[in-house]
ROKOL-891699 format. One record per residue (C-alpha): residue number from 1; residue in one letter; z negated, x negated, y. Coordinates in Angstrom, 2 decimals, decimal comma, always signed. Example, Ala and Ser with C-alpha at 12.3 -4.5 7.8 and 13.67 -1.06 7.14 Angstrom:
// ROKOL-891699
+-----+-----+---------+---------+---------+
|   n | res |      pz |      px |      py |
+-----+-----+---------+---------+---------+
|   1 |   a |   -7,80 |  -12,30 |   -4,50 |
|   2 |   s |   -7,14 |  -13,67 |   -1,06 |
+-----+-----+---------+---------+---------+
//
This chain:
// ROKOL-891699
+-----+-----+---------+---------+---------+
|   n | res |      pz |      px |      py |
+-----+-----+---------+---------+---------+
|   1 |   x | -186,44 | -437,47 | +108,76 |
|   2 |   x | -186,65 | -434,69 | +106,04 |
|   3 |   x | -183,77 | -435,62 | +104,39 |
|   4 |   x | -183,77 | -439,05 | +104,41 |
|   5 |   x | -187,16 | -439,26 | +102,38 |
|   6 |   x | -189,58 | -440,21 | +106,09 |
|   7 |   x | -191,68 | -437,07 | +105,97 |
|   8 |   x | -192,43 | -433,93 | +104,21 |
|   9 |   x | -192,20 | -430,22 | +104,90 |
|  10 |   x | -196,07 | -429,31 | +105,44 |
|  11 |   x | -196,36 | -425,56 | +105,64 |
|  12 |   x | -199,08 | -423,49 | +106,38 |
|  13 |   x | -199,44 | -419,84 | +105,47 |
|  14 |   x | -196,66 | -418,61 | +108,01 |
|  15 |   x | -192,76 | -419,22 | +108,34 |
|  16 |   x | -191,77 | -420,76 | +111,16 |
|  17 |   x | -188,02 | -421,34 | +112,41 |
|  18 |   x | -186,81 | -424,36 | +110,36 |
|  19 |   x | -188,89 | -423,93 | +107,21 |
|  20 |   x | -185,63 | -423,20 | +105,07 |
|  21 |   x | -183,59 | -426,12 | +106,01 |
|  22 |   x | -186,80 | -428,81 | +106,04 |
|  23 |   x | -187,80 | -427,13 | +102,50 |
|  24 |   x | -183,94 | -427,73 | +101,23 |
|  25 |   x | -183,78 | -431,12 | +103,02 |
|  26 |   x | -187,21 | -432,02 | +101,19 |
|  27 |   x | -185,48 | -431,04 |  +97,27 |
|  28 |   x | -182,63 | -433,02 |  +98,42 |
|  29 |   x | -184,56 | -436,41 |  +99,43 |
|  30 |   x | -186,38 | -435,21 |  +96,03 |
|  31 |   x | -183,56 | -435,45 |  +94,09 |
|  32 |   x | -181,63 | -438,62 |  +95,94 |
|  33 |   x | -184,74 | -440,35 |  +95,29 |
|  34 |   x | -185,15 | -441,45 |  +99,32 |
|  35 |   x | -188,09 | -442,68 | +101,23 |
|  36 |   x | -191,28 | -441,49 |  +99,74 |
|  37 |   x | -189,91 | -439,93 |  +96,59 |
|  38 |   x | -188,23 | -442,99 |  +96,01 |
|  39 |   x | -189,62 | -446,04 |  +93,35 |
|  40 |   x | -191,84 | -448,90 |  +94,30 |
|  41 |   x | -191,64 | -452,31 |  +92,54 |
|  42 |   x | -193,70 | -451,30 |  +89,99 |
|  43 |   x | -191,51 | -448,31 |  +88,59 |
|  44 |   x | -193,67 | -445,83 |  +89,97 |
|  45 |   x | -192,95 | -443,24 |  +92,70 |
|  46 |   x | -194,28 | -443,95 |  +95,78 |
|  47 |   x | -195,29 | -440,84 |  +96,49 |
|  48 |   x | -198,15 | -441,53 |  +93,68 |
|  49 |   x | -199,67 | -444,90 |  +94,37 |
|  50 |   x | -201,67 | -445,80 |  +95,64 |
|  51 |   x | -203,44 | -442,26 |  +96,54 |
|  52 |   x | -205,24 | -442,06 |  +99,95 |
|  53 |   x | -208,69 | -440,98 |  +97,53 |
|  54 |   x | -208,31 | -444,30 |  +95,59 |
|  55 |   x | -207,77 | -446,94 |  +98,47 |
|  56 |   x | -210,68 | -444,46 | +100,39 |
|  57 |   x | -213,67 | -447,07 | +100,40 |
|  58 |   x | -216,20 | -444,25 |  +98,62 |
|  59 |   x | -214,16 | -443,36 |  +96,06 |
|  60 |   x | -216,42 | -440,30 |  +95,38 |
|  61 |   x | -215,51 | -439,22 |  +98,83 |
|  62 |   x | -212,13 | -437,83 |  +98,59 |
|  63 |   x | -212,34 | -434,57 | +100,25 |
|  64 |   x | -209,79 | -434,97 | +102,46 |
|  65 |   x | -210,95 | -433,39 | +106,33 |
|  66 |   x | -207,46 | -432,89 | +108,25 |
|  67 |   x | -206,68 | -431,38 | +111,81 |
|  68 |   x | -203,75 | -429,26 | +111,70 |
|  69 |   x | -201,18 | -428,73 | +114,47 |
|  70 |   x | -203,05 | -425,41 | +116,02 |
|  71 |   x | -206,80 | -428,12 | +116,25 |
|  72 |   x | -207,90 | -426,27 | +113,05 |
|  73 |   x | -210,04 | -428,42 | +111,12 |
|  74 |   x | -209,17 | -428,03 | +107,28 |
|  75 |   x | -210,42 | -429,43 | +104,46 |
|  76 |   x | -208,06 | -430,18 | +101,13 |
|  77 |   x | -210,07 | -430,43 |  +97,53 |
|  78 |   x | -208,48 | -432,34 |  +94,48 |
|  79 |   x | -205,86 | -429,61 |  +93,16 |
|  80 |   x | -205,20 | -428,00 |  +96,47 |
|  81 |   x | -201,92 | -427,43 |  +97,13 |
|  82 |   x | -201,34 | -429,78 |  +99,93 |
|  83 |   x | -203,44 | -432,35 |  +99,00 |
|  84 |   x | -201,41 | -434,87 |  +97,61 |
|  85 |   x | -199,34 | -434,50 | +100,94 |
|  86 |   x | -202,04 | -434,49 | +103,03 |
|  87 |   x | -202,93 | -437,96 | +104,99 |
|  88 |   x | -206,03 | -438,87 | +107,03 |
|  89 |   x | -205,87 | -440,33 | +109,96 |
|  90 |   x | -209,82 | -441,20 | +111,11 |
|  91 |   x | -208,09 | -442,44 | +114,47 |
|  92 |   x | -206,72 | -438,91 | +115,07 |
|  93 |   x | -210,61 | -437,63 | +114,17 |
|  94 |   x | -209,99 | -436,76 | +110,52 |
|  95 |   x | -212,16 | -437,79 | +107,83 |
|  96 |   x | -213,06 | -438,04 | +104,28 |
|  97 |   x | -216,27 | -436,02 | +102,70 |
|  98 |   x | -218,08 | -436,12 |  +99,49 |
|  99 |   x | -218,80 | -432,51 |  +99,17 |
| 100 |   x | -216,99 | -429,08 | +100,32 |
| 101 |   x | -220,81 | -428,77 | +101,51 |
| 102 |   x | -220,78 | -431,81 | +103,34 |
| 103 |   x | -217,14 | -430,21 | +105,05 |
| 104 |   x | -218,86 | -427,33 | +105,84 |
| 105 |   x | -221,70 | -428,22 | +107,31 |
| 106 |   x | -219,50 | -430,37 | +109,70 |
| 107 |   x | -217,42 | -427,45 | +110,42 |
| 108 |   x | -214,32 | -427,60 | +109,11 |
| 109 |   x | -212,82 | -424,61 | +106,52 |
| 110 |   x | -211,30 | -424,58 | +103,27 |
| 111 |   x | -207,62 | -424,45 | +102,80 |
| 112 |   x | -206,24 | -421,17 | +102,28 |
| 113 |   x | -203,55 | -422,95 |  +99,45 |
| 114 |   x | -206,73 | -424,01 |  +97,36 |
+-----+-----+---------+---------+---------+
//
């Protein structure tokens, strides 16, 4: 899915068993231009538009609040470096603050790439 431009390599703070071959299958969707790193009809990479922050209905709001694999609740500022990657799902219980106070009030910790 890697390598044909359907997801990304999302990595934490540890290695874990495939993290060479999904970071090298990553550069190489990168570079064939697949899937997400690929162009939209407007000339623009898709990875780019629309960001989650600007189709987020308060578009102060764009602290993204995301549940990693081990329940952790994380949250990703502007600048981060996993925020552009990161998605929301509100289904899945993540959400969207307007402050890091607001985050931690609610709970949830900074990223430790930020």
């Amino acid at each position: 899915m890697i390598r044909e431009g359907y997801a990304y390599e999302y990595t934490y703070d540890l290695p874990y068993k495939y993290q060479t071959e999904f970071k090298r299958a990553q550069k190489e969707a990168e570079k064939n231009k697949a899937g997400l790193w690929g162009t939209t009809c407007e000339g623009q990479t898709s990875v780019n538009t629309p960001t989650a922050a600007s189709v987020n209905n308060a578009n102060s709001c764009n602290i993204k609040g995301n549940i990693n694999a081990k329940k952790e609740k994380i949250y990703h500022v502007h600048g981060c470096g996993s925020y552009n990657k990161t998605v929301i799902s509100e289904n899945g219980g993540e959400r969207w603050f307007c402050s890091e106070q607001d985050a931690l009030d609610a709970g949830w910790r900074k990223a430790l790439n930020c």
